[in-house]
GUVEXMI-426237 format. One record per residue (C-alpha): x, y, z; residue number from 0. Coordinates in Angstrom, 1 decimal. Layout:
! residues N
      u      v      w   n
      X      Y      Z NUM
...
END
This chain:
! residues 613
      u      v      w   n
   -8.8  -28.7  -10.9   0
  -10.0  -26.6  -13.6   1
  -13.1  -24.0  -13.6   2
  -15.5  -23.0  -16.4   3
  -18.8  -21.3  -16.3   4
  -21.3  -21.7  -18.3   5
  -22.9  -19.3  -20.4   6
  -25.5  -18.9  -23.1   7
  -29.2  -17.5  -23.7   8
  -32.3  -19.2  -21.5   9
  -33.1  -22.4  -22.0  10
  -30.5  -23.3  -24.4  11
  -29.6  -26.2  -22.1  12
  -26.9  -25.3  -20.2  13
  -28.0  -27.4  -17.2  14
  -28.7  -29.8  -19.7  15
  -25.4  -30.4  -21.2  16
  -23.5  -30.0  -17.8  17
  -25.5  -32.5  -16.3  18
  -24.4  -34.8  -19.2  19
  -21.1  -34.4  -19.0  20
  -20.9  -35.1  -15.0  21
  -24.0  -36.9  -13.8  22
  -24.5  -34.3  -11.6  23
  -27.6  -31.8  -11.0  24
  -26.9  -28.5  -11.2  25
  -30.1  -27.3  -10.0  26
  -30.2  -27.0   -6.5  27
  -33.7  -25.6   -5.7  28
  -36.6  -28.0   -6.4  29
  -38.1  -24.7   -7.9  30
  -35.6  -24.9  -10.5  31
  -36.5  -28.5  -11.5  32
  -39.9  -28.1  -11.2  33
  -40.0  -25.6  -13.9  34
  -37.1  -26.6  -15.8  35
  -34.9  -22.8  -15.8  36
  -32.1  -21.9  -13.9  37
  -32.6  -19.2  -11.2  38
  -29.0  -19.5   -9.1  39
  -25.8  -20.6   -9.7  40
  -25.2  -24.9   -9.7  41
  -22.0  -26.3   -9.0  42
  -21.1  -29.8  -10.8  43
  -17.8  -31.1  -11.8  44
  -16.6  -34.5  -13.9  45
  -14.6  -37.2  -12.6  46
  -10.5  -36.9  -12.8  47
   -9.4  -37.1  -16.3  48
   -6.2  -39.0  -17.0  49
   -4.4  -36.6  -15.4  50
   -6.4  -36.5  -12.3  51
   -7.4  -33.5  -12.8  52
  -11.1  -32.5  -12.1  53
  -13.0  -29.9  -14.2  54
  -15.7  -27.4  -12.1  55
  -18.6  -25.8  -13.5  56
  -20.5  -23.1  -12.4  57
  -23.2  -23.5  -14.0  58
  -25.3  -19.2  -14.7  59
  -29.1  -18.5  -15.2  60
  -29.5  -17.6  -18.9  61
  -32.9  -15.3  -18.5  62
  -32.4  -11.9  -18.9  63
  -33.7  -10.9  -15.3  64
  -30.8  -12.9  -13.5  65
  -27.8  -11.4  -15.1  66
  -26.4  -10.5  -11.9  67
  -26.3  -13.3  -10.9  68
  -24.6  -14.5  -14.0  69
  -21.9  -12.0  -13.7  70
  -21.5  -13.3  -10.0  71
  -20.5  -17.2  -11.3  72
  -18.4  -15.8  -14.4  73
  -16.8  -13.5  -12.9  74
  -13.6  -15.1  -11.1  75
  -14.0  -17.5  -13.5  76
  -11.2  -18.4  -16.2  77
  -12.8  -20.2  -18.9  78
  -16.0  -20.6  -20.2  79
  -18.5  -23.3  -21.8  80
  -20.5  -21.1  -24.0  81
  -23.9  -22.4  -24.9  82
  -26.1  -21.9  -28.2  83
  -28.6  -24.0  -29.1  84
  -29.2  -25.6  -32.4  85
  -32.9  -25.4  -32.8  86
  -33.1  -21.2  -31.6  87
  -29.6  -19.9  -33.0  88
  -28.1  -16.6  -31.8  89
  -30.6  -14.8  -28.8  90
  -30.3  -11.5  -27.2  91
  -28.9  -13.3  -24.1  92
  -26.2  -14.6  -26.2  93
  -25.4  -11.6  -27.0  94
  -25.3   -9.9  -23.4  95
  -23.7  -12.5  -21.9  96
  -20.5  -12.6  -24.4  97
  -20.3   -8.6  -23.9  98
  -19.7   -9.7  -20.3  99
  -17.2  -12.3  -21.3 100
  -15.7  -10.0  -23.2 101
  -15.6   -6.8  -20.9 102
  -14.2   -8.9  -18.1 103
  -11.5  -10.3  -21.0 104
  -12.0  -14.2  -20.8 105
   -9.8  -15.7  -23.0 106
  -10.6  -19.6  -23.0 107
  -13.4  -21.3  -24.3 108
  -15.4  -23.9  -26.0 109
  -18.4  -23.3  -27.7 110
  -21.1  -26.2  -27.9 111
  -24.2  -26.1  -30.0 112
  -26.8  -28.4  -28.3 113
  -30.0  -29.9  -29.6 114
  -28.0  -31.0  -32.5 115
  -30.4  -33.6  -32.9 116
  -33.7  -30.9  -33.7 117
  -32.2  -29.4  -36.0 118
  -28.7  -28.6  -38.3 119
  -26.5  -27.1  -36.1 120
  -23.6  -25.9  -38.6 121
  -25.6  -22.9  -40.0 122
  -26.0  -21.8  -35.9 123
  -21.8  -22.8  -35.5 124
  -21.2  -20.7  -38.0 125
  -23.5  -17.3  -37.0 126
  -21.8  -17.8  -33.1 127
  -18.4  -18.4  -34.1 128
  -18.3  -15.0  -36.1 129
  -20.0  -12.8  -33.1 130
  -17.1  -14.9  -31.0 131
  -14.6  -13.9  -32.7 132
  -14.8  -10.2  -32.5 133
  -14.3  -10.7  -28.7 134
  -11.8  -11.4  -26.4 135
  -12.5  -15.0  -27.2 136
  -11.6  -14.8  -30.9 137
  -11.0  -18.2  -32.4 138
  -12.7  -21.4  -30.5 139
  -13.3  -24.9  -30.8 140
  -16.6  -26.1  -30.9 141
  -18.6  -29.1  -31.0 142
  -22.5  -30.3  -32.0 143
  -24.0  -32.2  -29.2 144
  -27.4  -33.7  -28.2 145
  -27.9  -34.4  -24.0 146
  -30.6  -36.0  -25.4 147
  -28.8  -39.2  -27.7 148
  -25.3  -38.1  -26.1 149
  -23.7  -37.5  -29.2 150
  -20.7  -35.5  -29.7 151
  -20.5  -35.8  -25.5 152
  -17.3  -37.7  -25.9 153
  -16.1  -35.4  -29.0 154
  -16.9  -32.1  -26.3 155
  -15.1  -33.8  -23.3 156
  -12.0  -33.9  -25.4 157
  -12.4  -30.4  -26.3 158
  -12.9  -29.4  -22.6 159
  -10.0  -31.4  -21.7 160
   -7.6  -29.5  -24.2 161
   -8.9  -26.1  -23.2 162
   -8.0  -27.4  -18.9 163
   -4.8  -27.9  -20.4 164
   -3.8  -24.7  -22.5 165
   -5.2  -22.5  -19.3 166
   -2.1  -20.4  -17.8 167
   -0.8  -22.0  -14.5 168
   -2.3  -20.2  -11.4 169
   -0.3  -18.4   -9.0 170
   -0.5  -20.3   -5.6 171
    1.9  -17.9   -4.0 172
   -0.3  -15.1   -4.4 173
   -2.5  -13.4   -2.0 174
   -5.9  -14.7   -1.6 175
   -9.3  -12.3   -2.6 176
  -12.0  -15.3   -2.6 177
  -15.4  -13.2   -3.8 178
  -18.3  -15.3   -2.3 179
  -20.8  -16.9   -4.5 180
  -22.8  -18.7   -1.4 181
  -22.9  -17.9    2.2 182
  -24.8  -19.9    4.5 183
  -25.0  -21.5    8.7 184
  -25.0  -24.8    9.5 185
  -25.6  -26.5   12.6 186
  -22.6  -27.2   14.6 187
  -20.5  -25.5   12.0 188
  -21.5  -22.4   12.1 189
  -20.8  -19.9    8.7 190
  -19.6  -21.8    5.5 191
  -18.9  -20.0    1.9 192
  -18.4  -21.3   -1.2 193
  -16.4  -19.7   -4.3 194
  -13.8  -20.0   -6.7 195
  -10.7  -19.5   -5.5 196
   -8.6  -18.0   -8.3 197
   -5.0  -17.6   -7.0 198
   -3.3  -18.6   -4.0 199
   -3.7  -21.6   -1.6 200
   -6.1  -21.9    1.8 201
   -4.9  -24.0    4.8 202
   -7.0  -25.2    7.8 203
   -5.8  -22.5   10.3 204
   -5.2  -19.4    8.0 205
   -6.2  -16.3    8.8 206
   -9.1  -14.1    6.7 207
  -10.6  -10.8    6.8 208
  -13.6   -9.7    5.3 209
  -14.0   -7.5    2.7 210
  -14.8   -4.0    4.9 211
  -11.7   -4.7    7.0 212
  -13.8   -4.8    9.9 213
  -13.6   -9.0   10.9 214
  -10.9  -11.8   10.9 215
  -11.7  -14.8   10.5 216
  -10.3  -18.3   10.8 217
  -10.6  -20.9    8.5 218
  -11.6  -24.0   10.7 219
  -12.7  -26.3    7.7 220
  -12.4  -26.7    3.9 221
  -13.9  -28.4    1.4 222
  -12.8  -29.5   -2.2 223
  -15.7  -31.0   -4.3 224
  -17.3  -32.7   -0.6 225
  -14.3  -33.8    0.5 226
  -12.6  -32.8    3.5 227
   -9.3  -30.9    2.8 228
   -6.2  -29.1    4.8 229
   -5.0  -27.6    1.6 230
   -6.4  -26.4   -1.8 231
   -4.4  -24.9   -4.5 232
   -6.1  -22.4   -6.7 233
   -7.3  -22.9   -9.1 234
  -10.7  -24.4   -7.0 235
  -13.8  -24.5   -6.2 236
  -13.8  -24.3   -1.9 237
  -16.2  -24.8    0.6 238
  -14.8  -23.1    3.6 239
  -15.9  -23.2    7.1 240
  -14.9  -20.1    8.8 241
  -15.2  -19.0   12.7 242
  -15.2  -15.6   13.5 243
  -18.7  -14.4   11.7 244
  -21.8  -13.8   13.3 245
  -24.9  -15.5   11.6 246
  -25.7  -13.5    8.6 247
  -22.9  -11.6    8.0 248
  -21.6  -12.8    5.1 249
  -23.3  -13.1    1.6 250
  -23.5  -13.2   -1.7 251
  -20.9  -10.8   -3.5 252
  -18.6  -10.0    0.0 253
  -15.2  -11.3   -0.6 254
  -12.2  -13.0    1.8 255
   -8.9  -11.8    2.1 256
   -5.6  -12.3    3.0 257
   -5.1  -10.1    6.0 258
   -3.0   -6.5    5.3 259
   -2.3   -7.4    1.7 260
   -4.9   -5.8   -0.4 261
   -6.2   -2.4   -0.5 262
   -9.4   -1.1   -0.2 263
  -10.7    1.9   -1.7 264
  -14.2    3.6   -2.8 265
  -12.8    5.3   -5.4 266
  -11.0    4.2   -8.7 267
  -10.2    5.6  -11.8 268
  -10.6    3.5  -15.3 269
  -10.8    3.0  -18.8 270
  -13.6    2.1  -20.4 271
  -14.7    0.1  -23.6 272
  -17.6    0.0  -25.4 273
  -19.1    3.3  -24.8 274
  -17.8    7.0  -24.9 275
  -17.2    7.7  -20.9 276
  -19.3   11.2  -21.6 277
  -22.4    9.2  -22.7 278
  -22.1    6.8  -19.4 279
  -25.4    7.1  -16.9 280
  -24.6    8.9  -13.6 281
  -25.0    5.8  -11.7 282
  -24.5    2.6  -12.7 283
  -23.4   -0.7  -11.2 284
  -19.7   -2.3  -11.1 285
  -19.7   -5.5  -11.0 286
  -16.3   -7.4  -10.5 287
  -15.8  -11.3   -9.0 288
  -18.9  -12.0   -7.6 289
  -19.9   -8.5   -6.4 290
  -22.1   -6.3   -7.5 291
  -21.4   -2.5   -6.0 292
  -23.5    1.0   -7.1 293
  -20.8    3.8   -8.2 294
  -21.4    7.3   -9.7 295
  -19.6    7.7  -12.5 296
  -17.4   10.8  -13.6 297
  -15.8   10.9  -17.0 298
  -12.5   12.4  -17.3 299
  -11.8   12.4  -20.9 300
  -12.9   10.1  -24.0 301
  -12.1    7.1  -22.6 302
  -11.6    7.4  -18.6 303
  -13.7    7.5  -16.2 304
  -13.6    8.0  -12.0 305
  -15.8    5.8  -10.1 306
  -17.0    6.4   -6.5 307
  -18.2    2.9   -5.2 308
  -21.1    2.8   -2.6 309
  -18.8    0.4   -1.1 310
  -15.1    0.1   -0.3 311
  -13.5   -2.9   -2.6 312
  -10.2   -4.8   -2.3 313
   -9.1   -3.6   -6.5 314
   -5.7   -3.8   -7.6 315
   -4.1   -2.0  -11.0 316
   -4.7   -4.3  -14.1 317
   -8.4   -5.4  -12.2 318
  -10.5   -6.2  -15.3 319
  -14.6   -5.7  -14.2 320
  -17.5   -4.5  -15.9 321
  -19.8   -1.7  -15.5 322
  -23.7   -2.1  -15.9 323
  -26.6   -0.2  -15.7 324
  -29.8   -1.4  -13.3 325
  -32.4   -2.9  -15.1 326
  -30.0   -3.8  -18.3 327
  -31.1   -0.8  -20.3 328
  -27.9   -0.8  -22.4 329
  -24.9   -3.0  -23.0 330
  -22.4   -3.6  -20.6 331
  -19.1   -1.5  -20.9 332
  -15.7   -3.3  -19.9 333
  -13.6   -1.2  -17.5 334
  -10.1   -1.9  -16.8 335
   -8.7   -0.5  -12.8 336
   -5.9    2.6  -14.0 337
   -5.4    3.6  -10.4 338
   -7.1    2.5   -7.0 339
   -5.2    4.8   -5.1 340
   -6.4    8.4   -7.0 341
   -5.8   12.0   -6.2 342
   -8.7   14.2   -5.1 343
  -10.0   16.3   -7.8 344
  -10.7   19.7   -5.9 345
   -9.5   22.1   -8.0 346
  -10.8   23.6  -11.3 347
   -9.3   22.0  -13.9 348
   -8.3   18.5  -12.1 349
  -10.2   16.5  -14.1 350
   -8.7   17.6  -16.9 351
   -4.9   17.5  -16.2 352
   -5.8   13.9  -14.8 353
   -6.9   12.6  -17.6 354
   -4.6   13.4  -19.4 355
   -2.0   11.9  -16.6 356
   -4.2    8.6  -17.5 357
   -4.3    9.0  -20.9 358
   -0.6    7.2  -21.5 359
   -1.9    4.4  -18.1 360
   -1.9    1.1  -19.6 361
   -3.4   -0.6  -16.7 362
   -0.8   -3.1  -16.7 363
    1.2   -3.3  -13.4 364
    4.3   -1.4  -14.0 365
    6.7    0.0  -10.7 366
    8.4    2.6  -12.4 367
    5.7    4.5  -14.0 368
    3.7    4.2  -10.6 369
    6.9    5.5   -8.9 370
    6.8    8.6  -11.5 371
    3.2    9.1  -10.8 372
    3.1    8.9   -7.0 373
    6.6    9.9   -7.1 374
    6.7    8.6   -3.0 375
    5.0    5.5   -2.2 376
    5.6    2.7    0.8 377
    6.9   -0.7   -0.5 378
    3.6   -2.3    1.1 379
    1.1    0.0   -0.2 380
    2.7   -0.8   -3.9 381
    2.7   -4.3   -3.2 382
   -1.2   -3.7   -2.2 383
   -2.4   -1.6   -5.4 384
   -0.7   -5.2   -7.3 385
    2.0   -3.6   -8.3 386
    5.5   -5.5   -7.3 387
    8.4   -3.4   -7.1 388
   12.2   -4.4   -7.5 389
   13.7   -0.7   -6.5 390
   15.4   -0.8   -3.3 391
   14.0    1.6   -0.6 392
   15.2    5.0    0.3 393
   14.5    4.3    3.6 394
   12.0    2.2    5.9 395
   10.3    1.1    3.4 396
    9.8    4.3    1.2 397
   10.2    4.1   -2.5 398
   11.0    7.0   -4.5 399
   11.1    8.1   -7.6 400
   14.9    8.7   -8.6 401
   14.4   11.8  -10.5 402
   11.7   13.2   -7.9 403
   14.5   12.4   -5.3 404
   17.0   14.4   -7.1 405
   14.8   17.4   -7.2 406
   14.3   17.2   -3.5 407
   17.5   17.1   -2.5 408
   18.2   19.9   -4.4 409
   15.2   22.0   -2.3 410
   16.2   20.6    0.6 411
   20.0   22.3    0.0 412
   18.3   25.1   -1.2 413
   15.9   25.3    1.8 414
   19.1   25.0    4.1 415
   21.2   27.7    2.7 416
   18.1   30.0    2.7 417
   17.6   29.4    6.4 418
   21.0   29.9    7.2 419
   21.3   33.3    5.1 420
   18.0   34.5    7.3 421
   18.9   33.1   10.9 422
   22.7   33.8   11.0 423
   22.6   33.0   14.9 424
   21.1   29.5   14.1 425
   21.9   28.7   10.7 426
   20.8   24.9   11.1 427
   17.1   24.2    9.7 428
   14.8   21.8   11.9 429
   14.4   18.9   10.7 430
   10.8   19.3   11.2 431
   10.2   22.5    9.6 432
   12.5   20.8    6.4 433
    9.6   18.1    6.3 434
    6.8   20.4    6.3 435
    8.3   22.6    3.2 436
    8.9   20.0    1.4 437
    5.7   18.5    1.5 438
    7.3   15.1    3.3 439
    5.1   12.6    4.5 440
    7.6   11.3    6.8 441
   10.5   12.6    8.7 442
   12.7    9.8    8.0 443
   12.8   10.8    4.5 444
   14.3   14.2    5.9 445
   17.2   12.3    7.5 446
   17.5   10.2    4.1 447
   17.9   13.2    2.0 448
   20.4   14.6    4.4 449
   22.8   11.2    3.7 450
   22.2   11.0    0.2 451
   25.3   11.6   -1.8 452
   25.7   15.0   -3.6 453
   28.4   17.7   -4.2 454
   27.2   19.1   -1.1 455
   26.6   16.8    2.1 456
   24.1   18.1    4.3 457
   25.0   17.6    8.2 458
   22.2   16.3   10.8 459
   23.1   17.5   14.2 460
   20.3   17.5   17.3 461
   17.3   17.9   14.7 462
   19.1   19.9   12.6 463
   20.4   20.5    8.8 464
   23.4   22.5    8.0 465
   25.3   22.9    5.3 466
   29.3   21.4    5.8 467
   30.9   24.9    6.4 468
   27.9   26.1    8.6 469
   27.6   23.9   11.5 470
   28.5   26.6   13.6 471
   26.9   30.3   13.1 472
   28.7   32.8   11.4 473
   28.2   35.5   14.1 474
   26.9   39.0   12.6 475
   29.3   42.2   13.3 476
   27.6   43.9   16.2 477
   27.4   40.3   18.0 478
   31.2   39.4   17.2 479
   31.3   42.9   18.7 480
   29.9   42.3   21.9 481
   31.2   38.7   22.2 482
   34.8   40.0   21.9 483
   34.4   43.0   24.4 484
   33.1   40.0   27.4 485
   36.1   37.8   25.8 486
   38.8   40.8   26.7 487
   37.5   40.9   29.9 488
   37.8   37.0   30.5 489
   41.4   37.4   29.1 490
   42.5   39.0   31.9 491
   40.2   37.4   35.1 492
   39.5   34.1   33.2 493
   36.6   33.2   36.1 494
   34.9   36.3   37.0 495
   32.1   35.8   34.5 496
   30.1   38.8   33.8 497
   27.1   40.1   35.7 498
   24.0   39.9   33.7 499
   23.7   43.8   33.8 500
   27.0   43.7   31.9 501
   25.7   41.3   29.4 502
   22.4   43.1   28.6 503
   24.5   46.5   28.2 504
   26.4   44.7   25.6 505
   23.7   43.0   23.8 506
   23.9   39.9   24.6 507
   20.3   38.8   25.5 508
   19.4   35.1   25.7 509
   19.1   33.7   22.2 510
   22.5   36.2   21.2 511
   24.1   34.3   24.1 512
   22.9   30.7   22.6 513
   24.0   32.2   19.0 514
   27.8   32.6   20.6 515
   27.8   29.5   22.8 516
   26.7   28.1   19.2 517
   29.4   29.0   17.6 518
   31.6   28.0   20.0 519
   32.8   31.7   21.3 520
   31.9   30.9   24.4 521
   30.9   28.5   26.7 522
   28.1   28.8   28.9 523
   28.3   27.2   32.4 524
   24.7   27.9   33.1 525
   21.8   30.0   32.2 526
   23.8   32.6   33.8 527
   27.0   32.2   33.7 528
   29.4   32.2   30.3 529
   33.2   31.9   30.2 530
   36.2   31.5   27.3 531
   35.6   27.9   26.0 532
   38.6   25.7   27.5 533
   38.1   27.2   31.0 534
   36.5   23.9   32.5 535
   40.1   22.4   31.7 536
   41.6   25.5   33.1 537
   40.0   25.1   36.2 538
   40.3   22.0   36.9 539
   44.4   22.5   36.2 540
   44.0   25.2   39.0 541
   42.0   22.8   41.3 542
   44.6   19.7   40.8 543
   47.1   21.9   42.4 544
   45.3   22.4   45.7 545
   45.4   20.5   48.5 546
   43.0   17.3   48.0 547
   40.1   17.2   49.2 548
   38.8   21.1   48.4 549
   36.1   23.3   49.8 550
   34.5   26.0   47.8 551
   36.0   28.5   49.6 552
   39.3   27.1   49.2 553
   38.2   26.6   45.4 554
   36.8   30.1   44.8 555
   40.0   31.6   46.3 556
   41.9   29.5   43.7 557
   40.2   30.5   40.9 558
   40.1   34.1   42.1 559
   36.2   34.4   41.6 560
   32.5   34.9   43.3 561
   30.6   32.4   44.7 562
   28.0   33.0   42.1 563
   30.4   31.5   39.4 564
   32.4   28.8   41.7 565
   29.1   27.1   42.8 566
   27.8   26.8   38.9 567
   31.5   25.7   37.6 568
   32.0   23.2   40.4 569
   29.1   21.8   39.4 570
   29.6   21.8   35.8 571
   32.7   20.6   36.4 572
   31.3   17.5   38.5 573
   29.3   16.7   35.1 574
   32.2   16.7   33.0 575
   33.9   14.3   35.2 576
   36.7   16.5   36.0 577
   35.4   16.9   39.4 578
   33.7   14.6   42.2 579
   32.2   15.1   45.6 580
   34.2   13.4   48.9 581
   31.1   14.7   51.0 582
   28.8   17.6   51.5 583
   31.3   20.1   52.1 584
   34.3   19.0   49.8 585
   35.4   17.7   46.6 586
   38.6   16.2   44.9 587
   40.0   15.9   41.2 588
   39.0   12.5   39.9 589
   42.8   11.0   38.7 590
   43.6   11.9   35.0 591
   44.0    8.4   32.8 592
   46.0    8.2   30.0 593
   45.3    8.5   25.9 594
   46.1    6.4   23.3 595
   49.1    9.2   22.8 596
   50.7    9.2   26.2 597
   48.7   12.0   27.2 598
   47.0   12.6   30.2 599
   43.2   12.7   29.9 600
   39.5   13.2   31.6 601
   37.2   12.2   29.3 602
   34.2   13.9   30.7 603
   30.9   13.2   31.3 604
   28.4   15.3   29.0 605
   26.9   18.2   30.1 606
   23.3   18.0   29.0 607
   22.7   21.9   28.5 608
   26.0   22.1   26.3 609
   25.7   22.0   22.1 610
   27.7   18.8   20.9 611
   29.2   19.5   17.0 612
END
């Protein structure tokens, strides 16, 4: 199927002709038939062509007061059938409504100049196909035709027919944003909306979500020109019966989505044509598909504007819409979405330096100048602004800008080495705090920059960073100091750890003690208790030479130390697995197995409260 709307000043005869070409009444209210003038939108379509292809028409009110609702059938429209009677030539509501065609960038149409049997209709041709060529229409085919006598019907089919076939192949792979035209209940049914679907495919069974993000829904019927359907392929006009909406709820200008593919924001930032952006009302109306949403408007620079939407809308990058002021007091102006994802603009000065930023935005997707913009970005949240990116992640699903990622990894190195110049006793930087100076919204990309490859790899270790040659503290002089006075006295009585008295004399407080066990000068059995790293081995050399089992008396005597250390090392010694308990009053060596190398070995179990490198 193929879609066109109609459009043309007031009593032109749109209906008219449509109803011509399909045999169908476009006019659905009997108010509209009684006085001859559109007030809604009608829906009509012809028979399949040899193709078997059907062409829809939404057929728009022409009078100057219904313009919104014009801009509600055109706009996810394709193509157009633009109207201009023979016997009243060029109208003001010609004119408006081919300023909308042409802000919202239609492409495709025919033009038809009926009543061609009141009056000559080449000198009307000739006037409309000069105003549409200066649009986004430029050239197009037209054809003289009388409802009336049905002449040049068959002449305008063929035209119509051509145009179905020149239109660019919709993408039925794409995500689904079906803005509602109609919205109504029926009995036993419940809530059914009409519109045209534009891109993408709708199944009996899929799941929708309304526009606010606030309801899914579940398509439970679908219609395709009154006939029942599982399927329908954009492009179409649909009938679809959803479950899942209270009474009411939807209407005219509310939109259904595919679920967690689209963005929605109250903000955007644009370009605009047709009018400087400083000469722009404060508050005027955007209207894009078939809604109609109040935004203030703030200009930027000559030709960008912010808008702040009363509403949240499902926009994408490249979104063409136009911008309108109530009441129609000046022409529309064509707005094209730069960014649906903007900064704030709280500083003095913002709007400035952002429009400038926009000034070079084309507003045509492109990944790598929104990767240089937002310089961090999730994969999804790309995907969502309709903007498809080929670049691989950095991790998760975190895009990055290659030369933003340099630059951090250069801070990060920088933050490291700084860190480890001002905490010598714990020269590793959390990971944590690395996040939160560089301004990272995630801590995964902390771990990422760590593994990226540079001159100089950073190491992770327990939360973290250090720099290759500084995973274990360089100790300052008067620590060394101090740490080599308790290591003397360990030399010669290798288990009679020092008294904490001893310790505080000598400077060794907690975190100094957690600085040495650090750097692996000593090796701390508990919170109060430190001997010469290698002693657990040592003991448990002295210990396999005792009688098996051992008490710890027998045990303390071996090792030729206090029951304050024995306990704390036989215990230690238990977690490392050099050591197990026969019952509550003795132990034994657990049997040595043998390396790879011939070499006898216990590989222990880890102690929890010891630093692994």
């Amino acid at each position: 199927m193929r879609v066109l709307a109609t459009a043309g000043h007031v009593d032109h005869g749109k209906s008219a002709l449509v109803r011509a070409l399909t045999g169908m009444e476009p006019d659905r209210h009997e108010e509209e038939r009684r006085r001859g003038l559109t007030l809604d939108l009608g829906f009509v379509w012809t028979g399949p062509d040899a193709d078997g292809e059907h062409l829809a028409f939404v057929d728009v009110p022409g009078h100057e007061r219904f313009v919104a609702t014009m801009l509600a059938g055109v706009g996810p429209v394709p193509a157009v059938l633009f109207v201009v009677a023979a016997d009243q030539g060029w109208q003001p509501q010609s004119l408006e409504h081919l300023a909308i065609l042409d802000a919202l960038g239609v492409r495709h149409a025919v033009l038809a100049v009926t009543r061609s049997d009141l009056a000559d209709p080449e000198p009307v041709r000739a006037e409309a196909l000069r105003h549409l060529a200066t649009t986004s229409l430029g050239a197009v085919p037209s054809v003289a035709v009388s409802a009336v006598t049905g002449a040049g019907l068959d002449a305008l089919r063929a035209e119509l027919t051509r145009l179905a076939r020149a239109l660019p192949a919709p993408d039925t792979e794409a995500d689904v944003r079906l803005w509602l035209d109609r919205a109504f209940t029926v009995r036993g049914h419940g809530t059914v909306v009409t519109g045209t679907l534009g891109a993408g495919a709708l199944r009996v069974g899929d799941r929708l979500v309304t526009g606010d993000g606030s309801t899914r829904l579940r398509v439970r019927a679908l219609q395709c020109l009154q006939r029942e359907r599982t399927e329908v392929n954009a492009v179409a006009r649909v009938a679809v019966n959803v479950h899942g909406a209270p009474d009411g709820a939807l209407r005219r200008g509310d939109v259904l989505l595919s679920p967690d593919r689209w963005l929605l924001t109250d903000l955007v930032d644009v370009r605009v044509t047709g009018e400087p952006a400083a000469d722009l009302p404060r508050r005027m109306s955007l209207h894009i598909g078939a809604a109609a949403v109040p935004a203030t408007v703030r200009p930027l620079g000559e030709d960008t504007v912010r808008l702040t939407l009363d509403r949240r809308l499902p926009l994408r990058v490249g979104d063409r819409a136009v911008l309108r002021e109530p009441g129609g007091g000046r022409p529309p102006s064509a707005v094209t979405a730069l960014d649906v994802r903007p900064p704030r603009l709280d500083r003095r000065g913002a709007g400035r330096a952002r429009a400038a930023e926009l000034a070079t935005a084309t507003g045509r997707p492109d990944a790598a100048a929104e990767l240089r913009r937002r310089r961090l970005v999730r994969r999804p949240d790309l995907s969502a602004m309709g903007v498809p990116a080929s670049a691989e992640p950095v991790v998760g699903d975190w895009l990055a800008d290659p030369e933003h990622w340099t630059r951090l990894r250069a801070r990060l190195t920088a933050e490291v080495e700084r860190y480890a110049r001002a905490h010598p006793m714990e020269p590793g930087l959390p990971a944590e705090a690395a996040r939160r100076l560089l301004d990272l919204p995630d801590r995964a990309l902390v771990d990422a920059l760590a593994r990226t490859p540079a001159a100089t790899e950073l190491l992770c270790r327990q939360g973290r960073l250090y720099a290759p040659d500084r995973t274990r503290p360089a100790l300052p002089p008067p620590l060394r100091a101090a740490v080599d006075a308790v290591r003397d006295e360990l030399e010669r009585a290798p288990f009679r750890a020092p008294e904490a008295d001893r310790l505080t004399a000598l400077g060794l407080h907690r975190k100094a003690l957690a600085a040495a066990v650090t750097a692996g000068a000593l090796l701390r059995i508990d919170d109060a208790v430190v001997l010469l790293p290698g002693a657990d081995a040592r003991a448990a050399a002295v210990l396999r030479d005792l009688p098996q089992p051992f008490t710890l008396s027998e045990a303390r005597k071996a090792l030729d130390t206090t029951r304050r250390v024995a306990v704390p090392l036989l215990e230690f010694l238990d977690a490392r697995g050099l050591t197990e308990r026969v019952d509550d009053q003795r132990r034994r060596c657990r049997p040595q197995r043998r390396d790879g190398g011939g070499r006898e070995s216990n590989p222990p179990a880890r102690d929890p409260r010891t630093p692994r490198f």
